[in-house]
N, C-alpha and C positions, 0 to 999 in steps of 0.2 A: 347170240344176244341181240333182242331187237334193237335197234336204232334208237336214242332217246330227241325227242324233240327239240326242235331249241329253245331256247328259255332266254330271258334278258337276263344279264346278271346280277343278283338279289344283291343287296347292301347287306351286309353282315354286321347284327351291331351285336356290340362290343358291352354284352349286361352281366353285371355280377352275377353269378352262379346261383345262387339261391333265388334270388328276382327271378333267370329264367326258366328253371324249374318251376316254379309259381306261375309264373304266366306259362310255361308249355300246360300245366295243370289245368288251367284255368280254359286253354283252347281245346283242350282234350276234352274237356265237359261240356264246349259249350258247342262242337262240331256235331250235327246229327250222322248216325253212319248212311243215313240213308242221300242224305246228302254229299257226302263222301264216295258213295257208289255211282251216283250220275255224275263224276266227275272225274274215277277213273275209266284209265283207257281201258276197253276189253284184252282180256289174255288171249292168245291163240290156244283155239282148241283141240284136248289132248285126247287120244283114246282111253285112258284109264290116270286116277289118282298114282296108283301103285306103281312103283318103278318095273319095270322088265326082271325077271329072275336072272341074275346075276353067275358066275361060276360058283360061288358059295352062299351061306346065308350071311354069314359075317357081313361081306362084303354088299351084299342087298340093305342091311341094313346101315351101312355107313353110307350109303348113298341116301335112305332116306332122311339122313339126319342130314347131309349136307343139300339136299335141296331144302333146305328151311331158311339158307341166304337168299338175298336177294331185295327187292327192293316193292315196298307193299303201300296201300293205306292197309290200316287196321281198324277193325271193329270191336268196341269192347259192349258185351253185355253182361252185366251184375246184378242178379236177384235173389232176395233170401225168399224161401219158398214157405219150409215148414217150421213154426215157433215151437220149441218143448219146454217151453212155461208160460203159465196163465198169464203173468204181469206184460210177457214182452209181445209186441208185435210188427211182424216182419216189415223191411224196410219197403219202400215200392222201386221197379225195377230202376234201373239208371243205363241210360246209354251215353256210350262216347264215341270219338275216335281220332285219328290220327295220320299222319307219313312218318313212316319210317322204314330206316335200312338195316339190312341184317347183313353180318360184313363177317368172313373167316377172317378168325387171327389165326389159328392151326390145325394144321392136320395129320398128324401124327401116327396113321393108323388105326390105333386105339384108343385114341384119344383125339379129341375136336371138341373146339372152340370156337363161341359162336357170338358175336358184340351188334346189340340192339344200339342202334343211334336214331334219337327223333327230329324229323326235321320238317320245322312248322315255320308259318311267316305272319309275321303279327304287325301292323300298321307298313305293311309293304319289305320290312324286313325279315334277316332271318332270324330264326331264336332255334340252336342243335340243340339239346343236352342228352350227353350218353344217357342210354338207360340202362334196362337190365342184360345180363350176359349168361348164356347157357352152355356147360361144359360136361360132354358125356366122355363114360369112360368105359370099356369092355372089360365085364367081366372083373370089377374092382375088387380090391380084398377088402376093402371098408371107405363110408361114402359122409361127407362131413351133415351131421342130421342136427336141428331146431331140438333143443332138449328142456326150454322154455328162457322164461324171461331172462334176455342178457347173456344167452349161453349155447354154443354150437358146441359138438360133440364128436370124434372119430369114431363111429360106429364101422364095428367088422361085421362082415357080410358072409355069412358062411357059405360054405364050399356049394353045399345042392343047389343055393340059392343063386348063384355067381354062374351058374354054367350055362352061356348063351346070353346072359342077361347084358342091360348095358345101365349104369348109374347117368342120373344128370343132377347135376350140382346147380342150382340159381346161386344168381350173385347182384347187390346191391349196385346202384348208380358209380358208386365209390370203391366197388368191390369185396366191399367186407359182405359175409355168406348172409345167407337167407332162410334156403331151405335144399336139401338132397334128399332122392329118392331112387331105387331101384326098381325097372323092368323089362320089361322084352319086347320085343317088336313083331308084330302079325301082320300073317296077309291073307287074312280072311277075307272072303265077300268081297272083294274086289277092294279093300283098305286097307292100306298102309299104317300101322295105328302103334303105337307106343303108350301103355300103361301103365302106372307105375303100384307099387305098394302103398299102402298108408302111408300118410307122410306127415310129419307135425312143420309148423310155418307158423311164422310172428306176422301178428296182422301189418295188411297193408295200408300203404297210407291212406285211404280213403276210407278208411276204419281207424286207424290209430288219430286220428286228428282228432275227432270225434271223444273221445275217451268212454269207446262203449263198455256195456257190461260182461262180454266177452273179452280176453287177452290172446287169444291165437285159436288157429285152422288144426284142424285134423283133415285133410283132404288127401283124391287121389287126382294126377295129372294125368290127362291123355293128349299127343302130338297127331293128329291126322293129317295125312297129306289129302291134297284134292285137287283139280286138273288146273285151276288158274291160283294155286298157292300153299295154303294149311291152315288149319282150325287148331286152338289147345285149345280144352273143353278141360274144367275145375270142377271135382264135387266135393264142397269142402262145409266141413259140421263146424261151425265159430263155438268154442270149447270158452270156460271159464275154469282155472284154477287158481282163481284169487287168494280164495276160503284154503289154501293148502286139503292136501290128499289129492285123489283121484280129479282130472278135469272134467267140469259138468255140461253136458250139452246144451246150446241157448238156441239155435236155429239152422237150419240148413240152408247152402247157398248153392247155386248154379254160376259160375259165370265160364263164356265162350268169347274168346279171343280170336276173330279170325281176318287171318293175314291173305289181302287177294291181290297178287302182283297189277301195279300202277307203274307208267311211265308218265302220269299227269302233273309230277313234278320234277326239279331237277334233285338229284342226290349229293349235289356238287358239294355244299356249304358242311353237310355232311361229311362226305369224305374225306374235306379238307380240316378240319377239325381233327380225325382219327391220322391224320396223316401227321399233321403238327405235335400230337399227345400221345398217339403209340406207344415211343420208345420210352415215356413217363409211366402209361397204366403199365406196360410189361413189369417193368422195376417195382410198381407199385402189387400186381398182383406176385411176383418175385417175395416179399417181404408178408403181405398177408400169409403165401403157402408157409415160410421159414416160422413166422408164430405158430401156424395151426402143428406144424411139426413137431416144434418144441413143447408146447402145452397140449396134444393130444386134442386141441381143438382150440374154440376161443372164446374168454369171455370179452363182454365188448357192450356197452352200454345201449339201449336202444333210443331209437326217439323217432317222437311220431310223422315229423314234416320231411326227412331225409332219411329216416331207418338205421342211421345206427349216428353217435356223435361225432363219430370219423367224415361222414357223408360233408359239412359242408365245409371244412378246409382244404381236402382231399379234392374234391370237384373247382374249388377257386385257385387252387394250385394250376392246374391241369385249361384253367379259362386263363390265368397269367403267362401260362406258357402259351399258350395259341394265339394270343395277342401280343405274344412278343416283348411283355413286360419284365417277364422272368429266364434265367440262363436255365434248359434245361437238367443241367446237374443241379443248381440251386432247388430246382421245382422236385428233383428225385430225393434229395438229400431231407429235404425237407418234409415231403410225405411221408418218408421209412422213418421220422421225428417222430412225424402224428400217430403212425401204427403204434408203434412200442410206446409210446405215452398211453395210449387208449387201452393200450393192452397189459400192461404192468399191474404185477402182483398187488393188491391193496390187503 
């Protein structure tokens, strides 16, 4: 691991959860990536994206899932391409970006866990807030799937389909699900690449705020690794099944997320964050699996500025403990509250 620079040490301020989200939003929009790029450090240069062939494939492929930690700016780009209706037309493209770290919670073998945390500095401070989390799993018997509005699903994965393959599960700021999808990992043409199947997904907030004519993605995800980081590359069709029946196609979208290892910030404020709240998200994702167990998946309200209603007590918990406001049993006790409230029979 290279050397990180020094850095003076950031003031960490101390903002309600939801404000920082808003403002991490707000800097994410308003960062060019191209600006972003003359600002990181260069990576050292690799011979090939693709890991070395391994003793097995298994094991090739759990190495390319685990080089996706580490510590990045990010580039996001989002454009809807093609309109299939006369009335609608496509949005113009949108660039952003970011810091952020990508941090193992586990490694399990067949199973790894992967926790996104953004760490941006707004009027010379810092502003973290976790973001999203990716959890693959080898070869799963069934993978938690978007079954529409307000409703995840324990979808089984048959037998032909499961052999070789590996599931990745997203997950919300707060942990409650998002979207799962199954596929396999290639090493074609000299790329490391992870594709999955169709995948159904609850728009993102940068759609759900909006209150467009579309309600959710039909997309497919691809992970590329590449010699100074990795690219996900989204081709997702924004579906509307408002009208009940079959979902109807409104537009097609492109977006490419790519992650290119930076030592031009410190990750400090970051890690210190996950160091303080760990043992809270564990209990808290603890409590999401025991719902999705019990109910064969979950219903759970959505909302457009945090993704589901769970999102902003669940994240002010979790900033009261890393301030020190809160005893973390009280801050655990009291998230597995807000699950089973959110989650209860109506």
């Amino acid at each position: 691991m290279s050397q990180l620079p020094s850095h003076p040490a950031p003031k960490i301020r101390k903002t309600p959860p939801m404000r920082a989200i808003l403002i991490a939003a707000a800097l994410l929009t308003g960062v060019a990536p191209a600006a972003l790029a003359q600002s990181a450090s260069p990576a050292p240069a690799q011979a090939a994206a693709s890991p070395a062939a391994p003793a097995s494939a298994f094991e090739r492929d759990r190495q390319s899932i685990l080089a996706q930690a580490g510590q990045y700016r990010v580039h996001f780009d989002m454009r809807e391409n093609v309109s299939f209706r006369a009335d609608y037309d496509p949005l113009e493209e949108k660039l952003s970006g970011g810091s952020e770290i990508v941090r193992l919670i586990h490694d399990q073998g067949d199973r790894i866990s992967l926790q996104h945390i953004l760490v941006m500095e707004h009027d010379g401070q810092s502003i973290v807030v976790k973001h999203w989390r990716q959890d693959w799993a080898y070869q799963p018997e069934a993978v938690l799937t978007y079954a529409g509005p307000n409703q995840w699903t324990l979808t089984p994965v048959p037998g032909d389909q499961r052999q070789g393959a590996w599931s990745q599960t997203v997950w919300q700021t707060d942990d409650s699900p998002r979207y799962g999808g199954v596929g396999r990992w290639t090493y074609d043409n000299g790329l490391a690449a992870w594709t999955s199947d169709a995948t159904w997904r609850p728009l993102a907030r940068r759609d759900a705020v909006r209150n467009p004519v579309y309600d959710r993605y039909l997309g497919t995800n691809r992970h590329i690794l590449k010699p100074d980081g990795w690219v996900h590359i989204q081709d997702n069709m924004k579906m509307s099944g408002r009208d009940g029946g079959e979902p109807i196609a409104i537009v097609q979208e492109d977006v490419i997320n790519t992650y290119d290892r930076s030592s031009a910030y410190s990750p400090k404020p970051g890690d210190d964050y996950w160091a303080a709240t760990k043992a809270y998200w564990a209990a808290i994702r603890d409590q999401w699996d025991a719902v999705i167990a019990r109910d064969g998946g979950v219903r759970l309200a959505e909302v457009g500025e945090t993704g589901a209603v769970t999102g902003a007590p669940l994240m002010d918990l979790a900033q009261q403990l890393a301030d020190g406001e809160i005893a973390e049993g009280d801050a655990i006790a009291r998230g597995r509250a807000v699950i089973l409230e959110a989650t209860a029979a109506r």
